[in-house]
C-alpha positions in Angstrom: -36.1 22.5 92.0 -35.9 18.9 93.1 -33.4 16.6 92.7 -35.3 14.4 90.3 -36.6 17.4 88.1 -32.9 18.7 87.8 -32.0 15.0 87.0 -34.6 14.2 84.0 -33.1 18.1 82.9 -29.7 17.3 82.5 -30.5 13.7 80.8 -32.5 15.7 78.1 -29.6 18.2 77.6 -27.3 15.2 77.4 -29.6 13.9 74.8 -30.1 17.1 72.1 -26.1 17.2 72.7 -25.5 14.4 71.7 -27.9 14.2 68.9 -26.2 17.5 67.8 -23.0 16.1 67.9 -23.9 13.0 65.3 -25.9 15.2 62.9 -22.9 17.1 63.1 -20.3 14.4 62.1 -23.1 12.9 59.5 -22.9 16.2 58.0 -18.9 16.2 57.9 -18.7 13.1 56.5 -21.2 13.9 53.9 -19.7 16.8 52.5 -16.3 15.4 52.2 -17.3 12.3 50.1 -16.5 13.4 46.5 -19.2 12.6 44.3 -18.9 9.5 41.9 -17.8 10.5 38.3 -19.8 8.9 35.7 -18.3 6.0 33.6 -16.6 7.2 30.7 -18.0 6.0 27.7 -16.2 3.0 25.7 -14.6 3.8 22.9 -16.7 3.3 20.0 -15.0 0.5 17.6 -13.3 1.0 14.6 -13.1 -1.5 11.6 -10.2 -2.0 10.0 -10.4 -0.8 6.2 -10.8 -3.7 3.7 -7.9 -4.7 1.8 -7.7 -3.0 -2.0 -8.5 -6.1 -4.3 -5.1 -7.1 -5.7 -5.2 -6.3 -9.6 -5.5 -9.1 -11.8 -2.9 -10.4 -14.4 -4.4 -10.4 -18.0 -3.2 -12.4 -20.0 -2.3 -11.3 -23.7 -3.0 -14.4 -26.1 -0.2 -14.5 -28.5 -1.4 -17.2 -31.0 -4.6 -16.4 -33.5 -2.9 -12.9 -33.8 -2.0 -11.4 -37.1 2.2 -11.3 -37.0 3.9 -8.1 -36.8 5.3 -6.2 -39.8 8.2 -5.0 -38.5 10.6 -5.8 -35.8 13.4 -4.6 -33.8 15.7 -5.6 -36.6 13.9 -4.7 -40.0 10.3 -4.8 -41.7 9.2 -7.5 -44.2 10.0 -4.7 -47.0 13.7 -4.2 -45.6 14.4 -7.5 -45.2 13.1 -8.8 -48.7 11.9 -6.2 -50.7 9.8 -6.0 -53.2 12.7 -6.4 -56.2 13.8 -9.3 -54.7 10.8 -11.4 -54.2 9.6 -10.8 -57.8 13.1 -12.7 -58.9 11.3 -15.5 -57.0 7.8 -15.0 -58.6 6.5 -11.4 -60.1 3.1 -12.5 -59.4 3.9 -12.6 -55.7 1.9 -9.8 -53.5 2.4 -9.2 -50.1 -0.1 -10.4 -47.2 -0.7 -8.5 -44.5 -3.2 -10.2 -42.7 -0.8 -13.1 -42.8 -0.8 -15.8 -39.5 1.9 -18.5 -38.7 -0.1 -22.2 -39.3 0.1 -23.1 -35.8 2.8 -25.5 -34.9 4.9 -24.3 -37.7 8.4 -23.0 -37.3 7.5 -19.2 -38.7 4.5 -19.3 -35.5 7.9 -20.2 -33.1 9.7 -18.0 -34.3 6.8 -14.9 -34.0 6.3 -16.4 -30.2 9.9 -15.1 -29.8 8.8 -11.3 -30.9 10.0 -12.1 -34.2 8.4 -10.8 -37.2 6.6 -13.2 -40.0 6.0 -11.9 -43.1 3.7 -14.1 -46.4 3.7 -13.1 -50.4 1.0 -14.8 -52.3 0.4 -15.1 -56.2 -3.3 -14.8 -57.2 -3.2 -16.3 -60.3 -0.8 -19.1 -59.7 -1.2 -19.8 -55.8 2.2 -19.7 -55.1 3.2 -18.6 -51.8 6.4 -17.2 -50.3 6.8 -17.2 -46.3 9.3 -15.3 -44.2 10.0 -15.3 -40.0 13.2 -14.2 -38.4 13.4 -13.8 -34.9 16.9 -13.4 -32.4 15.5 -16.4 -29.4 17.5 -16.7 -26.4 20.4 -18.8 -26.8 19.2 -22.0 -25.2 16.6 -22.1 -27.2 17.8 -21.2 -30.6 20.5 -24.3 -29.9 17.2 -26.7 -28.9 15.6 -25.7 -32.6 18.6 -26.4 -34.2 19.6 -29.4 -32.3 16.2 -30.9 -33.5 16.7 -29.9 -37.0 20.2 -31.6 -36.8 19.4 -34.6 -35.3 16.5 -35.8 -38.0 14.3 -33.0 -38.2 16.2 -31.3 -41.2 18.7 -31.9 -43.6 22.3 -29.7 -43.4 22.6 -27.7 -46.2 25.6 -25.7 -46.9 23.8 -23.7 -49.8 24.5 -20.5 -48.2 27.7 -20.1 -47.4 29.9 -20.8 -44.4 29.4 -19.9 -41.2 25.8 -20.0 -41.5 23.9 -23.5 -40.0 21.4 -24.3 -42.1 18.8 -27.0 -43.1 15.8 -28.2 -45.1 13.3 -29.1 -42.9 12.1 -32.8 -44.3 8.4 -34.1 -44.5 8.3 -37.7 -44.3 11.9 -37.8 -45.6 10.7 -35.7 -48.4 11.8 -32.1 -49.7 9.3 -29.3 -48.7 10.8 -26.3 -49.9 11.0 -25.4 -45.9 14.2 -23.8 -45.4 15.5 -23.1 -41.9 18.7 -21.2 -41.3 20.3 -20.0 -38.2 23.4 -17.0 -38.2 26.5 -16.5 -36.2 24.5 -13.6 -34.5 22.0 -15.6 -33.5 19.1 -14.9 -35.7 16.7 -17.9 -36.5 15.5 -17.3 -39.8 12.7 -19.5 -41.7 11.6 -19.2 -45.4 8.8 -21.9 -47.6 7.9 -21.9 -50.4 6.8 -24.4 -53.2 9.1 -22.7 -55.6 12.0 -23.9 -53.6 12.8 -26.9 -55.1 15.7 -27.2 -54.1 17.9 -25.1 -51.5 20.0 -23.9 -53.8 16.4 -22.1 -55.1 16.3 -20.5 -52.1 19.6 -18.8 -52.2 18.6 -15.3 -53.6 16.0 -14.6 -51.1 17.7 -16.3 -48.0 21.2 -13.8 -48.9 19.0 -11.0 -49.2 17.4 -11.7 -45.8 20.9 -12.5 -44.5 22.6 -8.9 -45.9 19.6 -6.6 -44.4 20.0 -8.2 -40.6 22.3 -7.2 -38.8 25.6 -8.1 -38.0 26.3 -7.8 -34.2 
């Protein structure tokens, strides 16, 4: 073999090994690379729950309302009965779809969860009107600060201890008696058969007996 055949034979042997020997690395290198792991999906979003619509405050209407025949204290039977109110007028019948004219003193004292309570006589018209309520102090002394400084006339018709007036329209008599009790009770009665407050006096002691004391 000449020198120039054994030369080109050992460049071609240098070349396949050499060629093997980067195949070989490539192939290394390729199987060590770990594959790329997918994206993990986003979590998906959640809405927040809506807020619960807040309830609503009704209102209860207290005037228009028929008043209440009985209270903490007593019905309008216990505290007049019937006995009593005929000594006032036997033609007088009770009402029980009776209202407190608004802006009167027996509608004030129903606003307080009192009780209001009406008689009426058929045949002659006469009426008979009763409301009794226990307010809060402040304003129990407010009502009968206003009655004592003009709105009313003092009275002493029944008995001491007890505060009472005649409520005056235009300076005149109405047969609207107003009376307020060491207990606190504010206690209103009318009528057109009160001509005087002294007229009044059996069916304001009644009321004042059958409430009670404390």
């Amino acid at each position: 073999m000449s020198n120039r055949t054994l030369h080109l034979s050992r460049l071609r042997l240098g070349v396949v090994v050499a060629t093997a020997a980067a195949v070989f690395a490539l192939s290394g290198c390729a199987g060590d690379a770990q594959p790329a792991e997918p994206d993990a999906p986003a979590p998906a979003a959640t809405e927040a729950p809506a807020p619960e619509p807040s309830p609503t405050e009704t209102a209860t209407a207290s005037g228009g309302s028929a008043a209440p025949s009985s209270a903490s204290f007593g019905s309008c039977d216990t505290l007049l009965p019937a006995e009593v109110v005929a000594t006032l007028d036997a033609g007088l019948a009770a009402d029980a779809s009776f209202t407190p004219a608004t802006g009167s003193y027996a509608a004030e004292i129903v606003s307080y969860g009192g009780i209001g309570c009406s008689w009426t006589d058929a045949s002659t018209g006469n009426t008979l009107t009763l409301a009794v309520a226990q307010p809060p102090t402040d304003d129990l002394t407010t009502a009968e600060t206003a009655l004592g400084g003009g709105a009313g006339t003092a009275t002493d018709a029944f008995g001491s201890g007890i505060q009472a007036y005649t409520a005056n329209g235009g300076g005149t008599f109405t047969g609207d008696i107003e009376v307020f009790t060491p207990a606190g009770y504010w206690v209103s009665t009318v009528s057109p058969l009160f001509t005087s407050a002294e007229a009044a006096q059996p069916i304001v002691s009644a009321v004042l007996q059958a409430l009670p004391a404390g």
